[in-house]
N, C-alpha and C positions, 0 to 999 in steps of 0.2 A: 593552461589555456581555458578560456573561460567558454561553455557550452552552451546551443541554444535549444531547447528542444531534447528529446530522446537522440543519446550518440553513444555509439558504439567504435572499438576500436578496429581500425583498420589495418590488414593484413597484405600481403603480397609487395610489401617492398623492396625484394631482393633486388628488384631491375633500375635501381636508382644510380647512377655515376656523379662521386664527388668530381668536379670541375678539375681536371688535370688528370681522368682516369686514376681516380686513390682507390678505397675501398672503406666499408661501410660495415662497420661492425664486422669483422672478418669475413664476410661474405663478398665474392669474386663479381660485383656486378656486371650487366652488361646491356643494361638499357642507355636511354638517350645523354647526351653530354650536353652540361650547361645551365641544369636547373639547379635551384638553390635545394639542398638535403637538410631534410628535420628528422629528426629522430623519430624512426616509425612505431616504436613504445609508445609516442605523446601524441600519436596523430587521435583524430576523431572524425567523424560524422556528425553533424547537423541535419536533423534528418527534417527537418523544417524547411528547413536553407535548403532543402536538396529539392523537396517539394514544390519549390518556387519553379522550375524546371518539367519537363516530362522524361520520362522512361524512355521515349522513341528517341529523344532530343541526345542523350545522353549516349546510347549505345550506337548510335547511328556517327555520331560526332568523335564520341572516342573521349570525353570529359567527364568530370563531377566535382561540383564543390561540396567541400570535405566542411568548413566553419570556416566564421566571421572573425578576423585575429581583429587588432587595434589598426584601423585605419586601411586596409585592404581584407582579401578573401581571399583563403587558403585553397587553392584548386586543385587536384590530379587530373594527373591527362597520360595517355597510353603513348600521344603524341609527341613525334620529335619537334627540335623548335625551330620558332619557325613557320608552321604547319598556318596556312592560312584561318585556318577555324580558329584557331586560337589569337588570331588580333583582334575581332570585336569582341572578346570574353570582356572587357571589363565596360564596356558600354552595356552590354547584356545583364551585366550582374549591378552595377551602378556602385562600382568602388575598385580600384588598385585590386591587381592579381595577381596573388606571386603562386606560381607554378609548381609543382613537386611531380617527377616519372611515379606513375604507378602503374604496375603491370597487366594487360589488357583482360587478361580471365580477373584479376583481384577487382577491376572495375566493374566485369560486368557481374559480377557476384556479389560485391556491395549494391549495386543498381535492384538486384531481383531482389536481395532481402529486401531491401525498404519500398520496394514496390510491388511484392508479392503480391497484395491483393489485384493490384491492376492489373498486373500479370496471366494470376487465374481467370479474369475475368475476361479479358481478352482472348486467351486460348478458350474460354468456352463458347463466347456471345460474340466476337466480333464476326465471326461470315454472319452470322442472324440479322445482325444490327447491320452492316452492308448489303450483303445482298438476301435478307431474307426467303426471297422466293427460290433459293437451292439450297436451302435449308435445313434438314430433317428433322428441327427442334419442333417442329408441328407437324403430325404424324398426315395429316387430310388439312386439306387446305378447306376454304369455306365454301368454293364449287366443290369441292370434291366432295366434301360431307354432304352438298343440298345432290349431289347426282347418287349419292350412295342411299339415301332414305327414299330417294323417287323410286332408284331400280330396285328398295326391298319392299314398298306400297306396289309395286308391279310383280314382282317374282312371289314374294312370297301366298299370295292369294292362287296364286297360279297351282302351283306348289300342293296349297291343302286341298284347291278344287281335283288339280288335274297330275297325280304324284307321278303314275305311271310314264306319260310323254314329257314332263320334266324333264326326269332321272332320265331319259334316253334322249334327250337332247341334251344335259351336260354332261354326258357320255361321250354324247357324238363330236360334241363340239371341242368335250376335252381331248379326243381323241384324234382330232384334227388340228388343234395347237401342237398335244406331241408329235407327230408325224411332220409338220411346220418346222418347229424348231431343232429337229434332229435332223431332218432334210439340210436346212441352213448351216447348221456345222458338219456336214456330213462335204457342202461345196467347197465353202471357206476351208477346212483344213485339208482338202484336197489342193486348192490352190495354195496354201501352204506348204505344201511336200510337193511345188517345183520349184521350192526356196532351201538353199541350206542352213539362210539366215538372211532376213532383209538387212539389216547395219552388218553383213559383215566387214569385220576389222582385224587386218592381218598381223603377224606378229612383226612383219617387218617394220607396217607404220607404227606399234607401241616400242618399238625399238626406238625408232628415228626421234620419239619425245627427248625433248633437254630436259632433265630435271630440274637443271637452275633455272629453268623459267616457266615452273609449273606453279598453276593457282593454288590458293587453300582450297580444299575438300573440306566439309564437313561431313561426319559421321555422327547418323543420330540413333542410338539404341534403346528403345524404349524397354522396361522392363517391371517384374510387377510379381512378388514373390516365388522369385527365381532362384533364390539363394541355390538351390543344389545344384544350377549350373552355370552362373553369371563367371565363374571365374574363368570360363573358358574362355571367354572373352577376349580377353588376352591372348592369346594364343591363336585365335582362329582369326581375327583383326590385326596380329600381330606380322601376318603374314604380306597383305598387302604389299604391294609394289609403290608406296608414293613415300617421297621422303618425310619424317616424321616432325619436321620444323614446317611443312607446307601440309600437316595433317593434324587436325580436330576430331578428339573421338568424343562424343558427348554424351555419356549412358546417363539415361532419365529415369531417376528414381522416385517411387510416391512418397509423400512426404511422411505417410503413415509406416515404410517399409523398410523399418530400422534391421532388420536382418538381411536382408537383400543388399542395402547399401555396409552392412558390415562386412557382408563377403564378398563385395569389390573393391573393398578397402584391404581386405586381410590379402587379396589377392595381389599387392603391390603393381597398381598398375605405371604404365610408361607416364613420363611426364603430357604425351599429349593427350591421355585420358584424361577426363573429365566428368565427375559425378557433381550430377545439376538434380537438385530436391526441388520434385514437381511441385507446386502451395497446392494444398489441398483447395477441394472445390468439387462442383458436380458439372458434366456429369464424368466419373470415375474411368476414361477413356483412353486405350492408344491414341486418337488421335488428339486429344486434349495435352496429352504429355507431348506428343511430335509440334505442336504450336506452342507450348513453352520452350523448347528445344531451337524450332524455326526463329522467334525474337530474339535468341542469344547466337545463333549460327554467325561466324563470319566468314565463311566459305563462298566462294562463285559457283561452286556445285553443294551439292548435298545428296546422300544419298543415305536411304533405311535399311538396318540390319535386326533383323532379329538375334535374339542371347544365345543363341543356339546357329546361328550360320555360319558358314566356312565358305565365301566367294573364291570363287579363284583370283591368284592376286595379282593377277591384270588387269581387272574386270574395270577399278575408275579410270586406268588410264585407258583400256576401250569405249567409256564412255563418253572419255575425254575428245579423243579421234572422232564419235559419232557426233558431238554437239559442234565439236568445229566443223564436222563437214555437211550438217543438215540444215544450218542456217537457226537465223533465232527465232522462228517459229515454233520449231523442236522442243517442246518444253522437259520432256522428259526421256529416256530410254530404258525400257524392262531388261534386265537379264532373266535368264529361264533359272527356274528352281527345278531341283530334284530332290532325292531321297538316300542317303547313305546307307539307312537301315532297310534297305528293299525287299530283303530276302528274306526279313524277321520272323514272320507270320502273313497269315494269308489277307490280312486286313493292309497290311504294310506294299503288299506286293499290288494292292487293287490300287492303291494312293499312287504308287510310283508309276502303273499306266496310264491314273488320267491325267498326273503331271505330264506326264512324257509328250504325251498327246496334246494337252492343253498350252505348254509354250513350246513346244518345238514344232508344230505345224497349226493349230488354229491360231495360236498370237502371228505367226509368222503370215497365215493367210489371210488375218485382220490388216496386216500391216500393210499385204501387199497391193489387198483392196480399199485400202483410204476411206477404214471404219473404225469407227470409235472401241478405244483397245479401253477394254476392264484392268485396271493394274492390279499385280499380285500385292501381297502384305508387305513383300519385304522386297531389299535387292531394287528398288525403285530410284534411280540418279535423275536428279531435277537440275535446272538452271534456278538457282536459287532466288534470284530477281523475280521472273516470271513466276513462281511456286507462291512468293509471297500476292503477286499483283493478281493471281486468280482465290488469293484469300485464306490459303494453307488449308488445311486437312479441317472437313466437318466432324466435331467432337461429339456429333449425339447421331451420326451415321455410323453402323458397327462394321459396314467395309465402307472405309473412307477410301480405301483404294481403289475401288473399281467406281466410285462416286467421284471422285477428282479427275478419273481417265475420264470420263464420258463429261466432265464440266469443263473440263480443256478441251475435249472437241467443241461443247457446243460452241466455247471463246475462241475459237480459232486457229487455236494450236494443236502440233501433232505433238504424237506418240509415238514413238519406235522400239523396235528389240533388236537387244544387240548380241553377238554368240559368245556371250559367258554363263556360266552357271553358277550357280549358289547352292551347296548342299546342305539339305535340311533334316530333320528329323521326323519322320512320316508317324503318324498316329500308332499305335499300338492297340489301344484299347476299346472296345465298344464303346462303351460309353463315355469316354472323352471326344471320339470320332462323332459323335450324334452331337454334344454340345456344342462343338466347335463348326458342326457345319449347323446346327441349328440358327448360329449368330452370321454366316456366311449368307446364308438365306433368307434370312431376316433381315441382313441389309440388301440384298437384290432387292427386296421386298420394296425397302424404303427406297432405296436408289432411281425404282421404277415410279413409283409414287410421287419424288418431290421431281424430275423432269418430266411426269406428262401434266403437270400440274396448269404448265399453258404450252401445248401440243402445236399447236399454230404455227405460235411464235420460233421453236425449239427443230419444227421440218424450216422456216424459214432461214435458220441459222446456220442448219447441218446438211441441207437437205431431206426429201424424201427417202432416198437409198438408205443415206444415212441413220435416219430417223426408223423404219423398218428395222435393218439392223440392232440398233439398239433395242425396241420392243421385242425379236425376235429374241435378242442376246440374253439381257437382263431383266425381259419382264416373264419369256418364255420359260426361264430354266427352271425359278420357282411353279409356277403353273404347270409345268412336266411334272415336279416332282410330287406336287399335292396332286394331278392324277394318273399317277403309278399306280399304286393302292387298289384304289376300287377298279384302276381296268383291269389289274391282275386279277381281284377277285371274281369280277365280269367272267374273263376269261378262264376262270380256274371251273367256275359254275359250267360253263357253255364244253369244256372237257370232259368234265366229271357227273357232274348229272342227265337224268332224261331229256328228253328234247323235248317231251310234252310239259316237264314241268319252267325250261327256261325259256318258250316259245310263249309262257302266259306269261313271263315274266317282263320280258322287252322285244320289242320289234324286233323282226330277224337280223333285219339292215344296221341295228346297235350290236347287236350279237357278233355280225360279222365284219363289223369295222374295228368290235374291241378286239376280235382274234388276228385280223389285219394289222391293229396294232402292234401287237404284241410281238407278234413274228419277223412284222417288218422294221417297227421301229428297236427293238433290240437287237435284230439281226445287225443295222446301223451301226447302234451304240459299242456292239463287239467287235464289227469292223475298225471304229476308230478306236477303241484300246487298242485292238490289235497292229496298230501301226506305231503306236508310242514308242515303241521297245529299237525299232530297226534303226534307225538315229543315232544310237546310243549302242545297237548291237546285245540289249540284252534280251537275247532271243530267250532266253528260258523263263519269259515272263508271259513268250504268247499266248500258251494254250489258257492260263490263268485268266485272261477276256472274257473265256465263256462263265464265268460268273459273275457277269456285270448286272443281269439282271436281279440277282439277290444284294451286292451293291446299292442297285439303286432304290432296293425296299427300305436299306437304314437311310437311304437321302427322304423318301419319302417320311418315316417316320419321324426325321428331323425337321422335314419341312412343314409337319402338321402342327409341330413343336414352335417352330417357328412364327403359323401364322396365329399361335396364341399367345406369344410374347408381344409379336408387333402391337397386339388388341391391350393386353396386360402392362406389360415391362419393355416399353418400343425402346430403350434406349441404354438398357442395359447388357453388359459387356459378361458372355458367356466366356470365362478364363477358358483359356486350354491350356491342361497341365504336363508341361516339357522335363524331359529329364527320366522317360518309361523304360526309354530303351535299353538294350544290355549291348546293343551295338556301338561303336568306336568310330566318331568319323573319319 
C-alpha cells in the first residue's frame, strides 16, 4: 500500500469480525459484524491524512483515517455499523470509505501518538487560553503587581522610620487573622459533627444498583517515579465493586519514567488497565498528567487515585447513588481519606488527626453550610461532562484540587462528601512532611491569589458568606501558618524574660494578644484534633492533640518555605516520596 506522509503501523485489531463470525488469524474476535477485514500486518497510518482532521474530532466521534488506498480512504472506527457519525464520513473526507473495526483504546492511542504535541499543549495552556483569569500561569496579575509596589512605597518607609509600632501592628493583626481563622473552623466543624455524613449512602441503595446498567467509570492514576510501589496498583483497584467491562483504569505515566512504566508492566495488569505516556512538556505536573488523562477518558464519571490508595470498594458505586440523587449541578463528590500507617510514629499519628478532623467534620460542616469545599488530592469522583466544561485541572496550580473546589463554586456548581474512605499512606518523615506540605501551601497561596484577582466580581458570584469563607478558608490558613513563628517567639520572650526588658520591646496590648493567642488559639487547634479520632473510635490518638502546637511549627517552617517558592519556583511540583512505610495497608 502505497504511504503519504510519516505511517506507522497499526495495532489493536483483535476486535475485527470476518462477516459470518469467522476468525482472524486465530484470534477469537469480538468486535462489530459487517466490516470489510485487511490484514492488520499491512494496515498504516497517514499521519498527514490524519491531520486533515483534529484530535477532539476523532476521539469524541470514535474514527480515524488510517491512508488514501486507489480510489477511496481506508478508515477505522471503534463504531458498530450503521452508527450515524459514520454516514457523512465520506463527504467529510472527499472520496469512498471503506471501513475496518478497530478497537477503541487502539484508536485512542494511535490519536495521542500523532498528536502528542497538541496534547501536551492542551493539558498545559488550555484553561490559560480560555479562561485565563483562574489561571495560576501568572503568579500577580497586573492590579495585583501595581497594589503590591503601592503597599511596599507605603509599608516599607513606615517600617525604617517607625520599626517598633510596625512589628506590633503585624503582630497584632497577625494575631487577629489567627484567632479569625481558627474561630471559623473551630464553627464549621462543629456544625460538622451534627452530620454523620452529608451524601450519606446506604448499603442498601449500593445493593439495589443493576450492574448491567451501570455507566463507564473512569479511573485516572497519575503517577511519577513510583516504581517501588505502582504495582500495588493492582491490587488495591483491583478490589473495587464495578464490573470490569464498564471499568477504565488509566495510570499516567511521564514520558521520561521508563522505570515506573516497566513496573506496571512487569506487574501484569487486567485488561482494563491502561498505561497512557504522558508527551513530555512543562510544566512537569499532576495535574498536567490528569488533563492528558481527562482527553482520553470515556467514562460519565471519573474519579482520582493515588499509587498508593486502597478506597473501599463501594465507594464509585456510592458516588454513583450521590450524583443520581444531587442533581446535575453536583459536579463532584469527596470521599474522606485516612491513614493506614497511623500508629507508625509520632509524625504519622499527628497526620491521621488532622485528617480525621479535616474530612469527617469540617468537609462535612462545609457541606452542610453551602461553602466552597477545598478538594482533597485524591478519591475526587466528578461528572465528567461538567469536569471538562469548568476546564479540567490547572497544571501550573500545585493543589489543583482545592483550586477546582472553589472554581466550581464560583460556576455554580456544588461539592459533596460522601461516607467512604480511602486509605492512604501518612508521611513518615520530617523532611518529606515539610516538602510536601511546603507545595500544599504554596498552592493555597496561589489558589488565594488568582480568585481575589477580581474580588467584586467573585462576592457577586458566590456571594458574601461565601466569598469570606473562602478568604477565611484558603487565604487564612497560609497567613496562620507564616505567623505561628514569630508569635511563638513573641510569646516564648513574654514567658521567659524580664518584663522590663520585653515591655521596651512592644506595647503591652501586643504582648498580651500574642499570649491570648497562644493559649487561646492552640487550645482551639487541640480541641479539633481532639475530635478527629471519635468517628472512627481511635481513641488512643487523643491525648497525642496536645502536640499540635510543635505540629504547627514544621507547617510554619513549610510555609516560610513556601512563601519563597511562590516568589522563586511558583510553579514547581514538590514530589512526595511514597513507599516509607513499613506498615501493610
Amino acid at each position: 500500500m502505497t504511504m503519504q506522509g510519516r505511517a506507522v503501523a497499526v495495532g489493536g485489531l483483535r476486535e475485527i469480525l470476518v462477516p459470518g463470525g469467522g476468525r482472524l488469524g486465530g484470534v477469537a474476535p469480538v468486535g462489530p459484524v459487517g466490516f470489510p477485514v485487511l490484514d492488520p500486518g499491512s494496515l498504516s497510518i497517514d499521519h498527514d491524512l490524519l491531520r486533515t482532521g483534529s484530535l477532539e474530532t476523532y476521539l469524541a466521534e470514535g474514527w480515524m483515517p488510517l491512508e488514501r488506498l486507489p480510489g477511496r480512504v481506508l478508515v477505522g472506527t471503534s463504531l458498530p455499523p450503521g452508527h450515524h457519525v459514520l454516514d457523512g464520513l465520506a463527504a467529510r473526507l472527499g472520496a469512498p470509505v471503506q471501513l475496518v473495526a478497530l478497537a477503541p483504546w487502539a484508536l485512542r492511542e494511535h490519536v495521542l501518538a500523532v498528536f502528542d504535541g497538541e496534547v501536551a499543549d492542551a493539558a498545559a495552556n488550555r484553561l490559560w487560553r480560555e479562561q485565563p483569569v483562574v489561571s495560576a500561569r501568572i503568579v500577580l496579575s497586573r492590579g495585583q503587581r501595581t497594589a503590591l509596589w503601592a503597599a511596599l512605597a507605603v509599608v516599607v518607609p513606615l517600617v525604617v522610620l517607625f520599626p517598633r509600632p510596625a512589628a506590633a501592628l503585624a503582630l497584632g493583626i497577625g494575631s487577629a487573622v489567627f484567632l479569625a481563622a481558627t474561630g471559623f473552623k473551630l464553627i464549621v466543624a462543629m456544625r460538622g459533627a451534627r452530620f454523620d455524613v452529608v451524601e450519606q449512602v446506604t448499603a442498601e441503595e449500593v445493593a439495589a444498583l443493576d450492574d448491567a446498567g451501570l455507566p463507564v467509570y473512569t479511573v485516572l492514576v497519575p503517577v511519577f517515579r513510583e516504581a517501588n510501589i505502582v504495582a500495588q496498583l493492582v491490587e488495591n483497584l483491583g478490589g473495587l465493586d464495578w464490573p470490569a467491562s464498564r471499568l477504565e483504569v488509566l495510570v499516567l505515566v511521564e514520558e521520561e519514567d521508563d522505570e515506573t512504566r516497566a513496573a506496571i508492566e512487569a506487574a501484569s495488569p487486567p485488561e482494563h488497565f491502561r498505561i497512557v505516556t504522558v508527551p513530555a512538556g512543562a510544566p512537569q505536573t499532576k495535574p498536567r498528567a490528569c488533563n492528558v488523562g481527562l482527553s482520553l477518558a470515556t467514562g460519565e464519571y471519573l474519579v482520582i487515585y493515588d499509587a498508593e490508595d486502597t478506597p473501599d470498594p463501594d465507594q464509585l458505586k456510592k458516588a454513583l447513588v450521590a450524583f443520581r440523587r444531587g442533581g446535575d449541578d453536583l459536579v463532584c463528590v469527596q470521599a474522606a481519606l485516612n491513614y493506614f500507617n497511623a500508629t507508625e510514629n509520632a509524625l504519622t499519628r499527628m497526620f491521621t488527626l488532622e485528617y480525621s478532623y479535616w474530612f469527617d467534620y469540617m468537609l462535612a460542616g462545609l457541606d452542610a453550610s453551602d461553602l466552597p469545599i477545598p478538594l482533597g488530592g485524591t478519591s475526587n469522583h466528578f461528572r465528567t461532562d461538567a469536569l471538562r466544561r469548568l476546564g479540567g485541572w490547572d497544571p501550573f496550580n500545585v493543589t489543583e484540587d482545592a483550586d477546582l473546589g472553589v472554581r466550581a463554586s464560583a460556576m455554580g456548581y456544588r461539592v459533596g462528601v460522601i461516607n467512604s474512605t480511602t486509605m492512604e499512606e501518612a508521611n513518615t518523615s520530617i523532611p518529606n512532611f515539610v516538602r510536601q506540605r511546603s507545595r500544599w501551601i504554596k498552592g493555597y497561596m496561589q489558589t488565594t491569589l488568582v480568585h481575589a484577582r477580581q474580588p467584586l466580581e467573585l462576592i457577586a458570584r458566590i456571594g458574601l458568606r461565601r466569598f469570606l469563607a473562602f478568604a477565611l478558608l484558603i487565604g487564612g490558613t497560609p497567613a496562620v501558618f507564616l505567623g505561628v513563628l514569630p508569635s511563638y517567639l513573641v510569646t516564648g520572650a513574654v514567658l521567659l524574660m524580664p518584663a522590663s526588658i520585653t515591655a521596651g520591646l512592644f506595647p503591652a496590648w501586643v504582648l498580651w494578644l500574642c499570649l491570648l493567642n497562644f493559649v487561646l488559639g492552640n487550645s482551639l487547634m487541640i480541641y479539633l484534633s481532639m475530635m478527629g479520632p471519635y468517628k472512627r473510635g481511635n481513641f488512643n490518638l487523643v491525648l497525642w492533640s496536645l502536640l499540635n502546637p510543635v505540629y504547627w511549627v514544621l507547617h510554619s517552617i513549610a510555609s516560610y518555605k513556601a512563601l519563597w517558592q511562590l516568589v522563586t519556583r511558583p510553579h514547581y511540583w514538590e514530589k512526595t516520596a511514597h513507599g516509607l512505610t513499613t506498615h501493610v495497608a
